[in-house]
Structure formats: C-alpha cells, structure tokens
PDB file of N, CA, C, O and CB in Angstrom:
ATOM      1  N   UNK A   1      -1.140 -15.393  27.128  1.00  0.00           N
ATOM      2  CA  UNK A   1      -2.085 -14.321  27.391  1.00  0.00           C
ATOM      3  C   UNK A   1      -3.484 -14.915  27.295  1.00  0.00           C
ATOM      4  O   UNK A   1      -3.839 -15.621  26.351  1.00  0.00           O
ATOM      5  CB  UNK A   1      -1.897 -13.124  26.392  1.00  0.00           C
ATOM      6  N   UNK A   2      -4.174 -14.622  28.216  1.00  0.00           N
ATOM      7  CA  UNK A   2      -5.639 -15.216  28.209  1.00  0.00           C
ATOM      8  C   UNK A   2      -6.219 -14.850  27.202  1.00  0.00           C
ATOM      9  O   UNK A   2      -5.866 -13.693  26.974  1.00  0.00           O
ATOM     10  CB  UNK A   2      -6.509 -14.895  29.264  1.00  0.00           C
ATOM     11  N   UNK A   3      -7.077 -15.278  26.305  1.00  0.00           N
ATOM     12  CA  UNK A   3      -8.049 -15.101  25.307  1.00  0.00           C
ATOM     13  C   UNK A   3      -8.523 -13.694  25.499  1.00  0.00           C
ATOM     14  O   UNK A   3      -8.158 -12.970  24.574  1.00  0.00           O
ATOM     15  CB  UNK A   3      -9.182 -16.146  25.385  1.00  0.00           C
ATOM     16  N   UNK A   4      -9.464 -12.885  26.732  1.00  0.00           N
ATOM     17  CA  UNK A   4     -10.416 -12.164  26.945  1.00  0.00           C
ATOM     18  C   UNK A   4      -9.255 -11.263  27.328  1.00  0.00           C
ATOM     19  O   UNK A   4      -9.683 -10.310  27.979  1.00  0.00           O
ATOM     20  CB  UNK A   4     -11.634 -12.598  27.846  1.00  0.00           C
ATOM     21  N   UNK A   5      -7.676 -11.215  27.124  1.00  0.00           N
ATOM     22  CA  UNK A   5      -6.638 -10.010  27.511  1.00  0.00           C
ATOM     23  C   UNK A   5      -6.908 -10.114  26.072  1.00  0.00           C
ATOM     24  O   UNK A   5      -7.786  -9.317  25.744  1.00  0.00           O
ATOM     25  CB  UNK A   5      -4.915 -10.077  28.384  1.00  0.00           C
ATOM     26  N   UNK A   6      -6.242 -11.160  24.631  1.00  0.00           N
ATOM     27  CA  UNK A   6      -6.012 -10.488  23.364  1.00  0.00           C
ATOM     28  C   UNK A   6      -7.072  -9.665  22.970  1.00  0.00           C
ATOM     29  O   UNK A   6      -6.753  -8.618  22.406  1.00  0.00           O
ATOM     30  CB  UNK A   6      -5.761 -11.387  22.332  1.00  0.00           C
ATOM     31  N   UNK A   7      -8.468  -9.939  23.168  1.00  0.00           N
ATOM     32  CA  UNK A   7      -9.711  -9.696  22.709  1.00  0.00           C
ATOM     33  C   UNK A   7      -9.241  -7.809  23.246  1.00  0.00           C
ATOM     34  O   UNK A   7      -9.298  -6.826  22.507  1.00  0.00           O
ATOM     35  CB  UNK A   7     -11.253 -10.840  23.592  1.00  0.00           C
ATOM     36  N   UNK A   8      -8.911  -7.831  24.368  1.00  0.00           N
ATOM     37  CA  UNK A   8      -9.135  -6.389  24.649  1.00  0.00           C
ATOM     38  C   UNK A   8      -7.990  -5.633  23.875  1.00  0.00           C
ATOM     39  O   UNK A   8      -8.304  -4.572  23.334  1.00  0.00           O
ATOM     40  CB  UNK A   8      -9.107  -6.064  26.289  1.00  0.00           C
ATOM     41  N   UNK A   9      -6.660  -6.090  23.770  1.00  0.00           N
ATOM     42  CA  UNK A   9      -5.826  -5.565  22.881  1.00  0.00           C
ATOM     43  C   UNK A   9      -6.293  -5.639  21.355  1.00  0.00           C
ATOM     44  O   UNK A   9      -6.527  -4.510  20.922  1.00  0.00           O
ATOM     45  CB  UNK A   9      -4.594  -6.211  23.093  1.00  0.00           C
ATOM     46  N   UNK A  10      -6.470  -6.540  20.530  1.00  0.00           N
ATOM     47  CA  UNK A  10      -7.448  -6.487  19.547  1.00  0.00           C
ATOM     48  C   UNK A  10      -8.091  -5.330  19.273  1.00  0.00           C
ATOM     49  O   UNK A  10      -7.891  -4.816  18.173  1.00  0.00           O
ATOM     50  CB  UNK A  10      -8.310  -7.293  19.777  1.00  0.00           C
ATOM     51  N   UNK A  11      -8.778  -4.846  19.997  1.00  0.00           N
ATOM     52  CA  UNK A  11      -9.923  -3.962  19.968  1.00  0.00           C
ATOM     53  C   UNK A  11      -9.460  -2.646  19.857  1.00  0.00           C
ATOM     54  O   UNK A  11      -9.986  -1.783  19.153  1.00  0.00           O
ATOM     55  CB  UNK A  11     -10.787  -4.089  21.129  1.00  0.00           C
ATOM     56  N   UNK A  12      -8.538  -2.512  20.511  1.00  0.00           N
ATOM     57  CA  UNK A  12      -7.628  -1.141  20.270  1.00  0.00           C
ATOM     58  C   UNK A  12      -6.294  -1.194  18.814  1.00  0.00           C
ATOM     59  O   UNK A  12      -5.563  -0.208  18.721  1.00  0.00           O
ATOM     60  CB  UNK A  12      -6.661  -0.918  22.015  1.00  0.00           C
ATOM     61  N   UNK A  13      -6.140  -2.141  17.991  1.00  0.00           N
ATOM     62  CA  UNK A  13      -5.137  -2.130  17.207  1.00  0.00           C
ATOM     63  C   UNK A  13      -5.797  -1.131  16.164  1.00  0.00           C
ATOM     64  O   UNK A  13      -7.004  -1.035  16.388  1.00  0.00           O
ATOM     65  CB  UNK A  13      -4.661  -3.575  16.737  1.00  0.00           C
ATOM     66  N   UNK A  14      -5.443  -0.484  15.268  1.00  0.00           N
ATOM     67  CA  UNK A  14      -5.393   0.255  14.119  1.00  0.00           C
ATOM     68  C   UNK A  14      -6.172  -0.682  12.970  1.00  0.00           C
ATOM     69  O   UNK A  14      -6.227  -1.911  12.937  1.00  0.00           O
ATOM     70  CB  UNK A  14      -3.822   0.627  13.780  1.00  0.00           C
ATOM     71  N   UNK A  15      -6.586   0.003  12.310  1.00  0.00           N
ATOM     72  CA  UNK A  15      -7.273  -0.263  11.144  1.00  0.00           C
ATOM     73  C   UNK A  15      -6.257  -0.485   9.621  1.00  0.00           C
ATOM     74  O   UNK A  15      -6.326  -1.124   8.571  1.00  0.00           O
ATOM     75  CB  UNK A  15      -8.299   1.007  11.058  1.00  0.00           C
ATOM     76  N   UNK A  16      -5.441   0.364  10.209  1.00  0.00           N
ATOM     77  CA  UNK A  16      -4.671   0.324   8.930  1.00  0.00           C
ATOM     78  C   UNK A  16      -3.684  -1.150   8.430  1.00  0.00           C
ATOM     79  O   UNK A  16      -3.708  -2.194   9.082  1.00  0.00           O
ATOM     80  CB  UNK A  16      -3.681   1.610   9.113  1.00  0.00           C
ATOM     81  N   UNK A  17      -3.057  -1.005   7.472  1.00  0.00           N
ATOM     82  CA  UNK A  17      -2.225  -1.849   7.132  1.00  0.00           C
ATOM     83  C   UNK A  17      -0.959  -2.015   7.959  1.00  0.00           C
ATOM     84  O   UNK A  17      -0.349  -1.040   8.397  1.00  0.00           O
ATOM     85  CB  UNK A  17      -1.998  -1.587   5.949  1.00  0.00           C
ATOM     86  N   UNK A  18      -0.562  -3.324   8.170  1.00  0.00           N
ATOM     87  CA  UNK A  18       0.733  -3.309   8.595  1.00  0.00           C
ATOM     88  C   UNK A  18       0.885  -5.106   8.714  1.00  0.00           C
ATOM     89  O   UNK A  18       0.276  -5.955   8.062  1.00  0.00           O
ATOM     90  CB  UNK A  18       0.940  -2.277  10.130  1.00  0.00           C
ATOM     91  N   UNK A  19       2.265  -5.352  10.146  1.00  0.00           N
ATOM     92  CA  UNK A  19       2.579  -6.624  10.085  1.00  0.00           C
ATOM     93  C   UNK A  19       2.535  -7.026  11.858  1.00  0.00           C
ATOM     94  O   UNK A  19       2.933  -6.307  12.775  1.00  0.00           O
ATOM     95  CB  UNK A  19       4.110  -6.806   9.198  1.00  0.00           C
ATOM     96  N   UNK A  20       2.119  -7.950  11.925  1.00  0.00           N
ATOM     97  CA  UNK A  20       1.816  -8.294  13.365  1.00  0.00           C
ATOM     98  C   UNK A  20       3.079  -9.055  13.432  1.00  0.00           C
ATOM     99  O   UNK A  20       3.917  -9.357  12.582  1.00  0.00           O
ATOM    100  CB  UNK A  20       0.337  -9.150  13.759  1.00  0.00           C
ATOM    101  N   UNK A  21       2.892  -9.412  15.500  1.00  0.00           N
ATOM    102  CA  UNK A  21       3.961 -10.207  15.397  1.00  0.00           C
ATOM    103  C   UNK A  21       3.453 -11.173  16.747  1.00  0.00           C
ATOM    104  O   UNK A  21       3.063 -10.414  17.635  1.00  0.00           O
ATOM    105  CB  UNK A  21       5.528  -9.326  15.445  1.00  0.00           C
ATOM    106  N   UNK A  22       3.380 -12.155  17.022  1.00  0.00           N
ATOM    107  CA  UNK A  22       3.150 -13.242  17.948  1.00  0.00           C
ATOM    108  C   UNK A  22       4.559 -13.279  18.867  1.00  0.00           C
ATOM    109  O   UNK A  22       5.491 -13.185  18.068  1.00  0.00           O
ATOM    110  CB  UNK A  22       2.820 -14.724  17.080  1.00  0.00           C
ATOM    111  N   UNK A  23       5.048 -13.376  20.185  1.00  0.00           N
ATOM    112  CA  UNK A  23       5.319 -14.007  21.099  1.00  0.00           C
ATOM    113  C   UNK A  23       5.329 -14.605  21.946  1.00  0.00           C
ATOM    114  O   UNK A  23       4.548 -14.231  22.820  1.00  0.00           O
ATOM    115  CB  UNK A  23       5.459 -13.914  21.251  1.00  0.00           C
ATOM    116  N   UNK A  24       5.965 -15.567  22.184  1.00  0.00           N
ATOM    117  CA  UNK A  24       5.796 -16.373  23.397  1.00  0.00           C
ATOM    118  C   UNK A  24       6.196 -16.185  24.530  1.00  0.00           C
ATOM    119  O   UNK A  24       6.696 -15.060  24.563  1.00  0.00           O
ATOM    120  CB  UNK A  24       6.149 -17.327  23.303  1.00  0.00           C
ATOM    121  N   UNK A  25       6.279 -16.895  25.930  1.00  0.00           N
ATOM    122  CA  UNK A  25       6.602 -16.280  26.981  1.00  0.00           C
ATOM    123  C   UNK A  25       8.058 -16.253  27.207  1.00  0.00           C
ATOM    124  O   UNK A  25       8.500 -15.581  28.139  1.00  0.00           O
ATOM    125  CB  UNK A  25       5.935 -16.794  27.971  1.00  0.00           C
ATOM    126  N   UNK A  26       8.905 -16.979  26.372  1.00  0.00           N
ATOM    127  CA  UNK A  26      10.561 -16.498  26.330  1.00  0.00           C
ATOM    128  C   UNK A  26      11.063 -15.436  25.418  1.00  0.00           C
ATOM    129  O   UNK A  26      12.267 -15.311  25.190  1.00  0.00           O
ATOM    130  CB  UNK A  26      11.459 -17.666  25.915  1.00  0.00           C
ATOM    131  N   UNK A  27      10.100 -14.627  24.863  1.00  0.00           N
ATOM    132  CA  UNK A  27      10.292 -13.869  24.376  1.00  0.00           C
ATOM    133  C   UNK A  27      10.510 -14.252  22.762  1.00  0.00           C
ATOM    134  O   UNK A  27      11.105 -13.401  22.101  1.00  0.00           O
ATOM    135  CB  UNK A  27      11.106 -13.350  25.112  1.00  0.00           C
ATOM    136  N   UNK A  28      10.205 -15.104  22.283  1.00  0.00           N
ATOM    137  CA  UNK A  28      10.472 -15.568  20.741  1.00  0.00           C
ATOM    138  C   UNK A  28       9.244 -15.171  19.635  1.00  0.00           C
ATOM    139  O   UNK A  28       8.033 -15.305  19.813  1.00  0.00           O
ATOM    140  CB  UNK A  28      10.632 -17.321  20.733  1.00  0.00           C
ATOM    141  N   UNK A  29       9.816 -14.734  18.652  1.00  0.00           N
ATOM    142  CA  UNK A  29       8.848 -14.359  17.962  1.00  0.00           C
ATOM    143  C   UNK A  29       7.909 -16.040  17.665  1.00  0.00           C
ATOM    144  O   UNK A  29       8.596 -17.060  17.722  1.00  0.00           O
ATOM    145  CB  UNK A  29       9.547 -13.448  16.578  1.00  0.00           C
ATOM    146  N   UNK A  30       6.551 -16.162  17.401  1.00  0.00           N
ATOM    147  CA  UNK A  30       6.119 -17.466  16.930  1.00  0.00           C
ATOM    148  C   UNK A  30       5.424 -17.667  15.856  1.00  0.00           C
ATOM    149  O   UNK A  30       5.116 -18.720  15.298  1.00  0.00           O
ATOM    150  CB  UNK A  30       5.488 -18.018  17.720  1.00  0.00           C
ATOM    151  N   UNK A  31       5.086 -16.041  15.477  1.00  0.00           N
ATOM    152  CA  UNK A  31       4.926 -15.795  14.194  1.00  0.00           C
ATOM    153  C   UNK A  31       4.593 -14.319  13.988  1.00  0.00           C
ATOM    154  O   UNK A  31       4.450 -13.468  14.866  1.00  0.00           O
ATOM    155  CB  UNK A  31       3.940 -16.682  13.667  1.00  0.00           C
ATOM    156  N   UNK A  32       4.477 -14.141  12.387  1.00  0.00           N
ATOM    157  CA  UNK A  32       4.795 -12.894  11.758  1.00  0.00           C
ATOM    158  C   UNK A  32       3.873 -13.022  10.538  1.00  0.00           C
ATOM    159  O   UNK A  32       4.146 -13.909   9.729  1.00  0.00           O
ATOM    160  CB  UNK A  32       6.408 -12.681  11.415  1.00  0.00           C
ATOM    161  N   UNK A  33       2.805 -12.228  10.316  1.00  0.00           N
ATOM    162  CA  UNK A  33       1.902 -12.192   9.491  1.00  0.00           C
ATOM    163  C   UNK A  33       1.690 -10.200   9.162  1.00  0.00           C
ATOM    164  O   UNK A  33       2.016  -9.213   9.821  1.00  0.00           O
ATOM    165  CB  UNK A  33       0.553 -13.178  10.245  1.00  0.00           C
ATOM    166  N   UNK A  34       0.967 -10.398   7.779  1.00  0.00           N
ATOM    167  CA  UNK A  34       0.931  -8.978   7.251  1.00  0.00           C
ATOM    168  C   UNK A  34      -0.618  -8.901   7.045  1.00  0.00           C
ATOM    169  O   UNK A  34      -1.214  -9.961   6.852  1.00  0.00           O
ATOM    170  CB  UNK A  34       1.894  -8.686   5.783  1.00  0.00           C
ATOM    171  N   UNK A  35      -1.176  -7.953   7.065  1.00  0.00           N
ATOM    172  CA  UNK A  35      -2.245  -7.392   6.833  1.00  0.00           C
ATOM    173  C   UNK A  35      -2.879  -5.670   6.276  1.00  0.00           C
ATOM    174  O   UNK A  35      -2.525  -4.519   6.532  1.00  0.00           O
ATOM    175  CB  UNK A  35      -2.562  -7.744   7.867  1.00  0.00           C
ATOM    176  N   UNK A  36      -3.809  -6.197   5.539  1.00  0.00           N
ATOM    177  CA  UNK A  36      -4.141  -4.670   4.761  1.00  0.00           C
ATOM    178  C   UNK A  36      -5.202  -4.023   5.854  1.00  0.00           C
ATOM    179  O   UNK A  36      -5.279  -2.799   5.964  1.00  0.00           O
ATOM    180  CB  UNK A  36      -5.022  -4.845   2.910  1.00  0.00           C
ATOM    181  N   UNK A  37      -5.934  -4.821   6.576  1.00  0.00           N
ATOM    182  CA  UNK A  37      -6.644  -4.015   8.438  1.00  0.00           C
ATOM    183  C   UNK A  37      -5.878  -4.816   9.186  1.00  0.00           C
ATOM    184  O   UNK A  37      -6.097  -6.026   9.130  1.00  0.00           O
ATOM    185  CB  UNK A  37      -8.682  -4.265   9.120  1.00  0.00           C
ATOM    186  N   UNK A  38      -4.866  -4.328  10.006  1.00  0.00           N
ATOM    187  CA  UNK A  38      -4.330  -4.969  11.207  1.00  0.00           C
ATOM    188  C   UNK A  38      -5.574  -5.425  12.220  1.00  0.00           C
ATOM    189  O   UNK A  38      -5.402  -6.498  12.798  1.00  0.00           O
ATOM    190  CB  UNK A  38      -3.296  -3.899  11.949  1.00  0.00           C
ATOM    191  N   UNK A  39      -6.663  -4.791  12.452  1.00  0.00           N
ATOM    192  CA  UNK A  39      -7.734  -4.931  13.332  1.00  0.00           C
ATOM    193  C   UNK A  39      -8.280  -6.416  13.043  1.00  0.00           C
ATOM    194  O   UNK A  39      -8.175  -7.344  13.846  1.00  0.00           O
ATOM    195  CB  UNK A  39      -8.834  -3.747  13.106  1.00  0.00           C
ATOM    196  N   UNK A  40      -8.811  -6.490  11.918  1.00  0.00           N
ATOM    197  CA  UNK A  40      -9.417  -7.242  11.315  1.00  0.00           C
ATOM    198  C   UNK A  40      -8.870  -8.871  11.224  1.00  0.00           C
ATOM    199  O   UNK A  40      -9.412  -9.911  11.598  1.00  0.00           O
ATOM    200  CB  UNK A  40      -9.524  -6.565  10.207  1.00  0.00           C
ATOM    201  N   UNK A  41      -7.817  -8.666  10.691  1.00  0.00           N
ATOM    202  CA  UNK A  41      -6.806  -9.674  10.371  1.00  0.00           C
ATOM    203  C   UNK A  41      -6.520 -10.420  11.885  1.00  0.00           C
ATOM    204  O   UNK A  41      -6.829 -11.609  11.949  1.00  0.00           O
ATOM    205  CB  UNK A  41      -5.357  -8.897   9.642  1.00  0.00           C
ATOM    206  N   UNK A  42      -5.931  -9.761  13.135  1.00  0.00           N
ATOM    207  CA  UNK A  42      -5.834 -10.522  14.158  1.00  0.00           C
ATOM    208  C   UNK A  42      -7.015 -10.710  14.518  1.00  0.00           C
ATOM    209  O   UNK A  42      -6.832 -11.681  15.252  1.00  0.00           O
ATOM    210  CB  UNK A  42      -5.092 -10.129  15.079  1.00  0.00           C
ATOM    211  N   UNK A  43      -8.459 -10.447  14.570  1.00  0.00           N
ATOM    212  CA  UNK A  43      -9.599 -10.720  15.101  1.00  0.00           C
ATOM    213  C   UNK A  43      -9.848 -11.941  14.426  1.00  0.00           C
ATOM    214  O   UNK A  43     -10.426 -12.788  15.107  1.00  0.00           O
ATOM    215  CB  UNK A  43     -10.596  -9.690  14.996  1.00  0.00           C
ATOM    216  N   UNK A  44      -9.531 -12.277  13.147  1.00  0.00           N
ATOM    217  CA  UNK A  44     -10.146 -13.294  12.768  1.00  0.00           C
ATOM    218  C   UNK A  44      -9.502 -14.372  13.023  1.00  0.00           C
ATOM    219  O   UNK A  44     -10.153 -15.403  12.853  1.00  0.00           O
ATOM    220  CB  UNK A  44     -10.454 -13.238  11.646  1.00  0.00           C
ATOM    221  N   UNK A  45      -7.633 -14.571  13.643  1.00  0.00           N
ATOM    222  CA  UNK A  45      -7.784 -15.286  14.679  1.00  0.00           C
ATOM    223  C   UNK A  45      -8.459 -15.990  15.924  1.00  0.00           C
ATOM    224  O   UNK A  45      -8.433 -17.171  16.271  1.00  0.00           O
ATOM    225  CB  UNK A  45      -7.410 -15.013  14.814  1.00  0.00           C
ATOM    226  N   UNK A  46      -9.174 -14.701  16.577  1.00  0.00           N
ATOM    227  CA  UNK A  46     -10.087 -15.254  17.683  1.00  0.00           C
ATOM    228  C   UNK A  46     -11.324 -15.826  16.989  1.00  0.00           C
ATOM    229  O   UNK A  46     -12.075 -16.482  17.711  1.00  0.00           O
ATOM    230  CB  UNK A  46     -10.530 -14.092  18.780  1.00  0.00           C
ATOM    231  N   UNK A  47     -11.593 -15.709  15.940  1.00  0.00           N
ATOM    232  CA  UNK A  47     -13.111 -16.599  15.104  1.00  0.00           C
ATOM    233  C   UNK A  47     -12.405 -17.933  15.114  1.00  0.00           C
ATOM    234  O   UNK A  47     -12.820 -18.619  16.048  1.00  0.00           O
ATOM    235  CB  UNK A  47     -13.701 -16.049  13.079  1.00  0.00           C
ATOM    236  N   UNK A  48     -11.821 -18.310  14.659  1.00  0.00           N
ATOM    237  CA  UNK A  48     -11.233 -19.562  14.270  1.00  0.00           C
ATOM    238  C   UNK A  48     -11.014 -20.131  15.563  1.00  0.00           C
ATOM    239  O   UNK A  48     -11.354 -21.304  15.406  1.00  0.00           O
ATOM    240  CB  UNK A  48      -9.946 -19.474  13.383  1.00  0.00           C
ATOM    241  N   UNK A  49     -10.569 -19.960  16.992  1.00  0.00           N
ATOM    242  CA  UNK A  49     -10.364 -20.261  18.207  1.00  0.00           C
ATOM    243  C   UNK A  49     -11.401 -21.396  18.663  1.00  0.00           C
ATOM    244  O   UNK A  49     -12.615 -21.249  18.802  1.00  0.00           O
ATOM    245  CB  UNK A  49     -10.409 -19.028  18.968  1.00  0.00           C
ATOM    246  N   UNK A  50     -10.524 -22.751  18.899  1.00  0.00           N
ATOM    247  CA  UNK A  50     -11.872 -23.664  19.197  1.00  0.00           C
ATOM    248  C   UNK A  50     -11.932 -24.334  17.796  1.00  0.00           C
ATOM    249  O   UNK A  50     -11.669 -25.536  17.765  1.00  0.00           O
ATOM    250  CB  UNK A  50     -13.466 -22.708  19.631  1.00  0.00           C
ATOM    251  N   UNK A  51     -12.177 -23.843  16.885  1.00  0.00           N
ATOM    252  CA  UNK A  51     -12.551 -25.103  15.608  1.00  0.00           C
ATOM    253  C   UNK A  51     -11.029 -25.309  15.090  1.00  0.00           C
ATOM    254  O   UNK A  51     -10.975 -26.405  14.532  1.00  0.00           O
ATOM    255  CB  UNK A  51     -13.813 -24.462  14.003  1.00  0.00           C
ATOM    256  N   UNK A  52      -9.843 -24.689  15.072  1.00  0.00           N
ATOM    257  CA  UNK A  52      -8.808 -25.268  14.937  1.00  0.00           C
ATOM    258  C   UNK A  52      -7.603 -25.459  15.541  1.00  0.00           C
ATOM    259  O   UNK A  52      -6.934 -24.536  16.005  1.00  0.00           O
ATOM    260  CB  UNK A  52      -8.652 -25.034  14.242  1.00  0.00           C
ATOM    261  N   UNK A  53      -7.252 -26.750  15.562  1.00  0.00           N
ATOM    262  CA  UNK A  53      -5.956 -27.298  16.824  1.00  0.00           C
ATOM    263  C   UNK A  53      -5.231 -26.106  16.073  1.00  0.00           C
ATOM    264  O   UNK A  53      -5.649 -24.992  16.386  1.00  0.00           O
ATOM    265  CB  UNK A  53      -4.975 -29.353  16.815  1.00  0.00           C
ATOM    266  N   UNK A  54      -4.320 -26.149  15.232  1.00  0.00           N
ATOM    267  CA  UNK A  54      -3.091 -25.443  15.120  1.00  0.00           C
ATOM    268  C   UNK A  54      -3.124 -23.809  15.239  1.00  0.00           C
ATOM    269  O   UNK A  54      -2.202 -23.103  15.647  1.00  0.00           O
ATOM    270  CB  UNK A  54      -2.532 -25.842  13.809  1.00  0.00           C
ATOM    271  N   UNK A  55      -4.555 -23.338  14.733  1.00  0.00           N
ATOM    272  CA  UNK A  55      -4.738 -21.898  15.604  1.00  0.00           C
ATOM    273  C   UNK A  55      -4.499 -21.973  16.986  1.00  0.00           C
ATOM    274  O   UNK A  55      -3.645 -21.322  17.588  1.00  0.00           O
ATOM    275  CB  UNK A  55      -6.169 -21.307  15.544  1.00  0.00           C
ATOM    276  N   UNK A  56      -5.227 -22.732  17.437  1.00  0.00           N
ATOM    277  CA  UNK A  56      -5.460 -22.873  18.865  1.00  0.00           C
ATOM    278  C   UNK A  56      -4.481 -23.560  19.813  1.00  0.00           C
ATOM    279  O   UNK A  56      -4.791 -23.637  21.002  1.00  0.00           O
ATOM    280  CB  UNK A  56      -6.616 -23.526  18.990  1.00  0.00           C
ATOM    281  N   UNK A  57      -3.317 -24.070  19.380  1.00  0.00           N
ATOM    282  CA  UNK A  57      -1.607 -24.114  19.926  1.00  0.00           C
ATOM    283  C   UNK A  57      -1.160 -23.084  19.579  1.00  0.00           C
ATOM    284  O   UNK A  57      -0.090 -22.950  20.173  1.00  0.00           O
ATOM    285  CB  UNK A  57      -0.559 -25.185  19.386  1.00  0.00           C
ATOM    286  N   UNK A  58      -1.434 -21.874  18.668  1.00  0.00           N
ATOM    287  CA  UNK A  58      -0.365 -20.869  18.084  1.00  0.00           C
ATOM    288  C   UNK A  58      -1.046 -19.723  19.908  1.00  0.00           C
ATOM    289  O   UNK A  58      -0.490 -19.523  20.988  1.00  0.00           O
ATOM    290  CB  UNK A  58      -0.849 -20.013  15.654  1.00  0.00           C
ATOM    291  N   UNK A  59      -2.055 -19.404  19.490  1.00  0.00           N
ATOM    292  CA  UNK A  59      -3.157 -18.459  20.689  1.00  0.00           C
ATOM    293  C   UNK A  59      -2.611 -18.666  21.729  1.00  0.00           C
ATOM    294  O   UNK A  59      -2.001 -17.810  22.370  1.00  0.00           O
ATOM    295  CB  UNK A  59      -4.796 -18.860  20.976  1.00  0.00           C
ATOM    296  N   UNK A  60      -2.805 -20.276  22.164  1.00  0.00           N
ATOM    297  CA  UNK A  60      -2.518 -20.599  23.558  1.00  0.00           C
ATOM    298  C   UNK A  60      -1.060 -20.242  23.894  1.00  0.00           C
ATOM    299  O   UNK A  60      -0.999 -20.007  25.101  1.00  0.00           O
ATOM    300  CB  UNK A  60      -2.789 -22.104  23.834  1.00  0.00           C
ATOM    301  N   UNK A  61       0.311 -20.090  23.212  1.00  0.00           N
ATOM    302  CA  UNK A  61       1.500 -19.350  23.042  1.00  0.00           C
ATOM    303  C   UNK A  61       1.660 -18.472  23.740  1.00  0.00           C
ATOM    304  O   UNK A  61       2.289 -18.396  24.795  1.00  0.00           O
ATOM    305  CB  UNK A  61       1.702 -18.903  22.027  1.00  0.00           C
ATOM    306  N   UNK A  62       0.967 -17.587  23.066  1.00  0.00           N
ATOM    307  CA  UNK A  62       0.842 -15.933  22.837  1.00  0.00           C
ATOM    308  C   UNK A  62       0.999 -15.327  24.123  1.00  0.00           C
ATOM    309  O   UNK A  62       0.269 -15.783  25.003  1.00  0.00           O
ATOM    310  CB  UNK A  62      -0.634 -15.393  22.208  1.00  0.00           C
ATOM    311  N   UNK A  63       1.839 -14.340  24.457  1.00  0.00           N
ATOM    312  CA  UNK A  63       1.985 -13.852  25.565  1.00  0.00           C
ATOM    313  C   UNK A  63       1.908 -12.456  25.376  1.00  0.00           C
ATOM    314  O   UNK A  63       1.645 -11.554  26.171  1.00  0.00           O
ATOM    315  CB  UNK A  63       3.065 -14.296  26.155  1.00  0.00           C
ATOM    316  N   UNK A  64       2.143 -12.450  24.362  1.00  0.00           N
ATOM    317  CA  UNK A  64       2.093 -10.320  23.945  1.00  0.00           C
ATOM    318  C   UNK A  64       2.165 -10.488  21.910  1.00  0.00           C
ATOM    319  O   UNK A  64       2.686 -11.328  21.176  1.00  0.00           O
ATOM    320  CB  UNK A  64       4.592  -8.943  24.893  1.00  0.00           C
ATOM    321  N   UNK A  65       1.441  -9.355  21.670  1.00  0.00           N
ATOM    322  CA  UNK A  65       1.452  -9.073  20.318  1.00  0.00           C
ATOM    323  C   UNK A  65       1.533  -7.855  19.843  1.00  0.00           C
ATOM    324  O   UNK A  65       0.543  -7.140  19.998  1.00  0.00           O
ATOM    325  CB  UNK A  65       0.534  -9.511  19.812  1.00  0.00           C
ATOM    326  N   UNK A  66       2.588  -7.364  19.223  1.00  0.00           N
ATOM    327  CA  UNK A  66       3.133  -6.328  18.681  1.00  0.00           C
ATOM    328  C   UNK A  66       2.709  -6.275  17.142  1.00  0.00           C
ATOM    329  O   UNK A  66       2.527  -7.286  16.464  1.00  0.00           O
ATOM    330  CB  UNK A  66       4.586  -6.391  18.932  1.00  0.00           C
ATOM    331  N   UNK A  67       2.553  -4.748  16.604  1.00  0.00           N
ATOM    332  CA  UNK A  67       2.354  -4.551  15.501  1.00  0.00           C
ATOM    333  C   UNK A  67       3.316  -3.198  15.069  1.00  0.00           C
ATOM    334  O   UNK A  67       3.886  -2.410  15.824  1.00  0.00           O
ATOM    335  CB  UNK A  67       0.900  -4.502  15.377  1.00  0.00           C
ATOM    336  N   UNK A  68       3.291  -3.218  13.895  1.00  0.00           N
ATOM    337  CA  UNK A  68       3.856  -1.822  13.031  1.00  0.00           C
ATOM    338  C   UNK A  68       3.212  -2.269  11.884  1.00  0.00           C
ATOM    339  O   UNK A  68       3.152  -3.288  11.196  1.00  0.00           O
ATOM    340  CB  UNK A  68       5.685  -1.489  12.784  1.00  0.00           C
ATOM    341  N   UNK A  69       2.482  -0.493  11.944  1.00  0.00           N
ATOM    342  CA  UNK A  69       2.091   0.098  11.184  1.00  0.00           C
ATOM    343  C   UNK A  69       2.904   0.498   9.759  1.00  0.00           C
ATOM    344  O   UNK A  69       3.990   1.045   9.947  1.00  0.00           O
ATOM    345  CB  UNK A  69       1.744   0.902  11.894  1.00  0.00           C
ATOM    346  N   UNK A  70       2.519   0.296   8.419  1.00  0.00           N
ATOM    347  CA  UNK A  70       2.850   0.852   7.314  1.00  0.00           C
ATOM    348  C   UNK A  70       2.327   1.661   6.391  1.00  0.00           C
ATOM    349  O   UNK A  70       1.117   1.853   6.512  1.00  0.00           O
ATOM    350  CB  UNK A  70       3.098   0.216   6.859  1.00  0.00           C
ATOM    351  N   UNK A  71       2.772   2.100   5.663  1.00  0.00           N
ATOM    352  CA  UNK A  71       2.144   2.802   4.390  1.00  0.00           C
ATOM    353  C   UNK A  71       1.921   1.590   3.234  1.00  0.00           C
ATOM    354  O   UNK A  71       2.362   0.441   3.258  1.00  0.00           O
ATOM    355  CB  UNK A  71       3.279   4.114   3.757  1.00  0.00           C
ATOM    356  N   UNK A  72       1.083   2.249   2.215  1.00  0.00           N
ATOM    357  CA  UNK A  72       0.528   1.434   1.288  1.00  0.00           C
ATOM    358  C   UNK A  72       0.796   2.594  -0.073  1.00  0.00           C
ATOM    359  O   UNK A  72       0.599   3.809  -0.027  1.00  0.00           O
ATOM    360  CB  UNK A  72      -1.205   0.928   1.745  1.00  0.00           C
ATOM    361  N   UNK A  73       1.135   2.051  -0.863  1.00  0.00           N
ATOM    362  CA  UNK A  73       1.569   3.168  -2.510  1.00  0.00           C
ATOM    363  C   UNK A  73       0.223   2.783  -3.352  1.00  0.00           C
ATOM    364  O   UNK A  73       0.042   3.254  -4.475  1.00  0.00           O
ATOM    365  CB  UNK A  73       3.462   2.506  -3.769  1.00  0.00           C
TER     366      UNK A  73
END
C-alpha cells in the first residue's frame, strides 16, 4: 500500500484502544501490535518512515491494515 493510501486510512482509525494488524499482499499477517490510541500508535509508524530500515521493510509490506477495537477496565 502506498505510504499517502496508509496516511489516509490512518486518519480515519479510532482513538480508542485496541490491536492492529499488518498484512501483506498474500494475505499474511506481518505483524500484530496493541495500543491504548489506535490513531496514534499507527501514525507514529509513518514518523519513523525513512530514518529506519526495519520500519521501513515492515511499511513497504503492508498492503491493508486492520484493527479491533477494545474495552479497557
């Protein structure tokens, strides 16, 4: 997924807590991370974009990113 497609999905994710999920273009998950702002948390992926190789092989992956939403006690 091009950079300036996640940026626009990004922008619409929820604020709330939950767990993202990375795929690639065969459909494999490539990773799975949790967060207390889902918004926040994948954006600061795109900060890091460019100053690090292994962000920046995980990004370049990415073909779609799914989230669910949770509750917090």
């Amino acid at each position: 997924m091009p950079i300036h497609e996640l940026k626009e999905q990004i922008a619409r994710l929820p604020e709330q807590p939950g767990v993202y999920l990375y795929f690639n273009v065969g459909g494999d998950t490539i990773y799975v991370g949790k967060a207390r702002a889902l918004r926040d948390r994948v954006r600061n992926y795109l900060g890091a974009y460019g100053s690090d190789p292994k962000t920046d092989a995980l990004l370049d992956e990415v073909v779609r990113l799914e989230v669910i939403v949770t509750r917090t006690t």
